[in-house]
C-alpha positions in Angstrom: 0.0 0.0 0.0 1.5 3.4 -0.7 -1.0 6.0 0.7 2.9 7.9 1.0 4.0 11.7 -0.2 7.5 9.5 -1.0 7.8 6.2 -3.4 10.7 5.5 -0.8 9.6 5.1 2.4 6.4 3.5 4.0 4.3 4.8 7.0 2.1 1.6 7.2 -0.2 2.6 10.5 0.1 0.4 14.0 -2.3 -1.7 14.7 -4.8 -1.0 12.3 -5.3 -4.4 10.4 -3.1 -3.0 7.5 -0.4 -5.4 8.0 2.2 -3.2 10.0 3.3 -6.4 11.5 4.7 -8.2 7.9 6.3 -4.7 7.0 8.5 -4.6 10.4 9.5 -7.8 10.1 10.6 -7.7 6.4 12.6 -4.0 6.6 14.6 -5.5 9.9 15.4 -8.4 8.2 16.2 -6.9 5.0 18.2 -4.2 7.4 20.1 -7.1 9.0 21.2 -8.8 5.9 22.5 -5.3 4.5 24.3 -4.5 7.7 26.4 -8.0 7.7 26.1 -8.1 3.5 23.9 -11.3 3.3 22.0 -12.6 0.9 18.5 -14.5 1.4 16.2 -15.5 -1.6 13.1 -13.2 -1.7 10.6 -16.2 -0.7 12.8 -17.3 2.0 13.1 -13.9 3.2 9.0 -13.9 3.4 9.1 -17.4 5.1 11.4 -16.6 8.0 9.5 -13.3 8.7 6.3 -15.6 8.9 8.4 -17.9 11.4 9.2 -14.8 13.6 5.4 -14.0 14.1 4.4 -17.4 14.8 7.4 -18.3 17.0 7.8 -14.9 18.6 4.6 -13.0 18.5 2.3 -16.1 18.6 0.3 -15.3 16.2 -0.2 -18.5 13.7 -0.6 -15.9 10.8 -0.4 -16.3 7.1 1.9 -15.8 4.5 -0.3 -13.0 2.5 1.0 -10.0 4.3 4.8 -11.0 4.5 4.4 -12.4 0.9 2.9 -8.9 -0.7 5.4 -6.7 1.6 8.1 -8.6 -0.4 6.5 -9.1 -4.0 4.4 -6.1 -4.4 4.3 -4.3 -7.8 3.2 -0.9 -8.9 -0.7 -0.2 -9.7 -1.4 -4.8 -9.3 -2.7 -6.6 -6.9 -1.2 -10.2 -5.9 -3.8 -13.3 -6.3 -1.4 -16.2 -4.2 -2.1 -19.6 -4.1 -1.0 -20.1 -0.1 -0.3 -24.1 -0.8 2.2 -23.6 -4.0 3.0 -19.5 -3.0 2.5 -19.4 -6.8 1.1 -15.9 -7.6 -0.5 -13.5 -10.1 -0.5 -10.5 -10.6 -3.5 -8.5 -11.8 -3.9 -5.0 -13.1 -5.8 -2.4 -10.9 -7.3 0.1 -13.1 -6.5 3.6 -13.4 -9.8 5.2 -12.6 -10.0 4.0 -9.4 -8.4 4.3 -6.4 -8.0 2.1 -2.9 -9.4 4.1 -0.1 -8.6 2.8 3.2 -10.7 3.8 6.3 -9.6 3.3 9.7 -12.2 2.8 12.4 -9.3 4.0 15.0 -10.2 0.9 17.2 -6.9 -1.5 17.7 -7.1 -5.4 17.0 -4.9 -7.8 18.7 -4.1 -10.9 16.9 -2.1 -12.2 19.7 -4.8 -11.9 22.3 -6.3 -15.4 20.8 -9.5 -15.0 18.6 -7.5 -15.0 15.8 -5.6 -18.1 16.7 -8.9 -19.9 17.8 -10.6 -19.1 14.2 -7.6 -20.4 13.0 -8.0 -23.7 15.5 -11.6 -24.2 14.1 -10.9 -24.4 10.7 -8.4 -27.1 11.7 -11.2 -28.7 13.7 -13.5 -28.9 11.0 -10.6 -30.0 8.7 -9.9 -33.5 10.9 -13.6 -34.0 11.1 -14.3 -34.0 7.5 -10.7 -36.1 6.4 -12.6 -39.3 8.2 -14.9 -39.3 5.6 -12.8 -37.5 3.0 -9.0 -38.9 3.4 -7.7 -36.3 0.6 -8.6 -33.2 2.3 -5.4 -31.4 3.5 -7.1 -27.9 3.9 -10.7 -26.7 3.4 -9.1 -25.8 0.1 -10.3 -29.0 -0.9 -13.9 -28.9 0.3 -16.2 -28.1 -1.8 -19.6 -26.6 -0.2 -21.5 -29.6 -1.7 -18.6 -31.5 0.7 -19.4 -29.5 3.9 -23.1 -29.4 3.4 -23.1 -33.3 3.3 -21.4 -33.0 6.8 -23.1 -30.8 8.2 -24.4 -32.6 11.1 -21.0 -33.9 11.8 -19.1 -30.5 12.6 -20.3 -28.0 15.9 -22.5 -25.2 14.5 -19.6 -22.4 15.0 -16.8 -25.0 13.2 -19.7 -25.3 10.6 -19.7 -21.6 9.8 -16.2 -20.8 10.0 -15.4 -23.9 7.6 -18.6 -22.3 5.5 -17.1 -18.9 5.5 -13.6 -20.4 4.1 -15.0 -22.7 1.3 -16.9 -19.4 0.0 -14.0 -16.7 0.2 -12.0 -18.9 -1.7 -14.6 -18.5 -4.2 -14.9 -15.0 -4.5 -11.4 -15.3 -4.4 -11.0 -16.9 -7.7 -14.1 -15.3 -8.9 -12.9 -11.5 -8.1 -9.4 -12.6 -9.6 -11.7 -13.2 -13.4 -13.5 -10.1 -12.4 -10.4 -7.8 -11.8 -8.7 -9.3 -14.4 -11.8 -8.2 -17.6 -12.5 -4.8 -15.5 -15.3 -5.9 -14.3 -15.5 -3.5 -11.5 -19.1 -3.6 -10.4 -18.8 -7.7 -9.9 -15.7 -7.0 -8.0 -17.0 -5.1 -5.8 -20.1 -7.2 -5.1 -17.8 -9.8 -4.2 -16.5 -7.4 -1.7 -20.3 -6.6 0.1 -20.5 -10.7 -0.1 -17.1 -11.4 1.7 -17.0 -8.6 4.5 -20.8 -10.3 5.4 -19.5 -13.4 5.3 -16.6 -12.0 7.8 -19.0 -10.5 10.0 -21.8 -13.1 10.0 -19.7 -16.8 9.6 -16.5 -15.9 11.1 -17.2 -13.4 13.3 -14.2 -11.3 13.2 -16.1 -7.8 12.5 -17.0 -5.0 14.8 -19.8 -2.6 14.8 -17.2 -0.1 13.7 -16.3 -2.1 10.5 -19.9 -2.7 9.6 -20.8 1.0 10.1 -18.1 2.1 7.5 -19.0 -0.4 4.8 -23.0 0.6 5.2 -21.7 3.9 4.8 -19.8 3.7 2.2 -21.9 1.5 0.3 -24.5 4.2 0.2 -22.0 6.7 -1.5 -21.7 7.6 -5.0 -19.0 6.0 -6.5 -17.8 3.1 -4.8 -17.7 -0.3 -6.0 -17.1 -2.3 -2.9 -15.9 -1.9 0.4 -14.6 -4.7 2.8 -13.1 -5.2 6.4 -9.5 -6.0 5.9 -6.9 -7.4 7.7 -7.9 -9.6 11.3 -10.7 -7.7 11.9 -12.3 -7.1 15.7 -11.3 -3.3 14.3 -8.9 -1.7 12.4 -10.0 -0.9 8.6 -11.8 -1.6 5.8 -10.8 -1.0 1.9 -12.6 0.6 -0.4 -12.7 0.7 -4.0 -13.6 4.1 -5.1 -13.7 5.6 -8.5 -10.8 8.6 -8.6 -13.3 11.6 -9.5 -15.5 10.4 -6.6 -12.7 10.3 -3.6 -13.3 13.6 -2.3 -16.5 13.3 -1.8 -16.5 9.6 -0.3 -13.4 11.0 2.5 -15.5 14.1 3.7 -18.9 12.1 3.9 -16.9 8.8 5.7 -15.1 11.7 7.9 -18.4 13.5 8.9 -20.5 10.6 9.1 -18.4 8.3 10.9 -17.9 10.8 13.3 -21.5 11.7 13.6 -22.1 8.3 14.2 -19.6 7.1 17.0 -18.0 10.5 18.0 -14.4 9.7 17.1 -12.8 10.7 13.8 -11.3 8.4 11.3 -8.1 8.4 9.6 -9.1 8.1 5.3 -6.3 6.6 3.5 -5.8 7.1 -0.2 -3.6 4.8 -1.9 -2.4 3.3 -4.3 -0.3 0.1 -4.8 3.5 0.2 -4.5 6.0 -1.3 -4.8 7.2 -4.1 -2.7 10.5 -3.5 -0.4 13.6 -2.5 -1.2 16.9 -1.1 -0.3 16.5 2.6 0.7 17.3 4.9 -1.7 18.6 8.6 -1.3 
């Protein structure tokens, strides 16, 4: 994300769901190799900074953040395959921008929820493998799959598997959409997944949902989602570029009205990924 006066430098906020974590880790350790002159392949770079989170923060995290910190292009987004770390890159077009909103209300992975949605999906994985030996991941379960078991899995391992199955959908579905500008599918598939957040995994707020109802009602926007691990922080916005004024001074006023504390508006676009610092 480069919401930045300079193409050189990054000012990624704390604690706001935005990945500030992934972008520490990867400029020290890209500091420390350059301080003793090492060398460390790109994707092992992104690995060990995953390691560092899970071993040192506790937080059994992804690889997305640490993975787009490093590989990041100019004006793409980055569709990854998490089982291969295969990716894509796919064009974001020109007349929009990424707007992101912060609802000023911190998140903390490491406090558990995270790690226990995490834990369910597991759950629900060793459930459905005694009937369905192949499945490594809820990768590959289809919803037909889960449906069948229903009755096998706990109602809240049920809907976190549910929610899972169905973003990696819209995953591959938004991917096609991006990719033939097909902005208006795109961002349905955004209103889809942050309910699907809110209502199946349960990693919303009433902050969250109050920016993406507002922003859904202003002229336009595309789509708007909660991003990052949720219980606060931010959502993302796809807004078209002659309409981000006007979106930023309602979000500001109405937010505000709304809950009494002002929000921090983001414009962006995205950047490249790290690199050596440059004079």
């Amino acid at each position: 994300m480069d919401g930045r006066k300079s193409d050189d430098d990054g000012q990624v906020p704390i604690g706001a769901g935005l990945g500030s974590s992934a972008s520490l880790e990867v400029a020290t350790a890209m500091a420390l190799l350059s301080v003793f002159h090492g060398e460390l392949p790109p994707l092992e770079l992104v690995k060990l900074c995953q390691r560092a989170e899970h071993e040192y923060v506790g937080t059994r995290c992804g690889i997305m953040d640490q993975f787009i910190t490093v590989f990041g292009q100019t004006r793409h987004s980055l569709m990854l395959d998490c089982r291969s770390l295969s990716y894509e890159l796919l064009p974001i077009p020109v007349a929009v921008r990424l707007v992101i909103c912060n609802t000023m209300v911190k998140h903390m992975h490491a406090a558990g929820e995270y790690n226990q949605r995490r834990a369910d999906c597991e759950t629900g994985v060793g459930i459905l493998r005694r009937n369905m030996p192949n499945v490594l991941a809820l990768r590959d379960v289809q919803l037909a799959d889960l449906e069948r078991h229903r009755e096998e899995l706990p109602e809240v391992v049920y809907r976190r598997c549910r929610h899972v199955i169905n973003e990696n959908r819209r995953v591959l579905a938004a991917g096609n959409a991006l990719q033939s500008g097909d902005l208006r599918r795109f961002g349905e598939l955004m209103y889809e997944s942050h309910a699907s957040l809110r209502d199946d995994y349960e990693v919303s707020s009433p902050e969250l949902d109050l920016l993406v109802t507002q922003a859904s009602a202003c002229d336009g926007v595309y789509g708007a989602r909660m991003t990052g691990g949720g219980f606060g922080g931010c959502t993302v916005n796809i807004v078209r570029s002659d309409a981000v004024t006007q979106f930023e001074n309602r979000i500001k006023n109405g937010y505000k009205a709304e809950t009494g504390i002002a929000p921090d508006v983001y414009v962006c676009s995205a950047a490249q990924g790290a690199g050596p610092w440059r004079e």
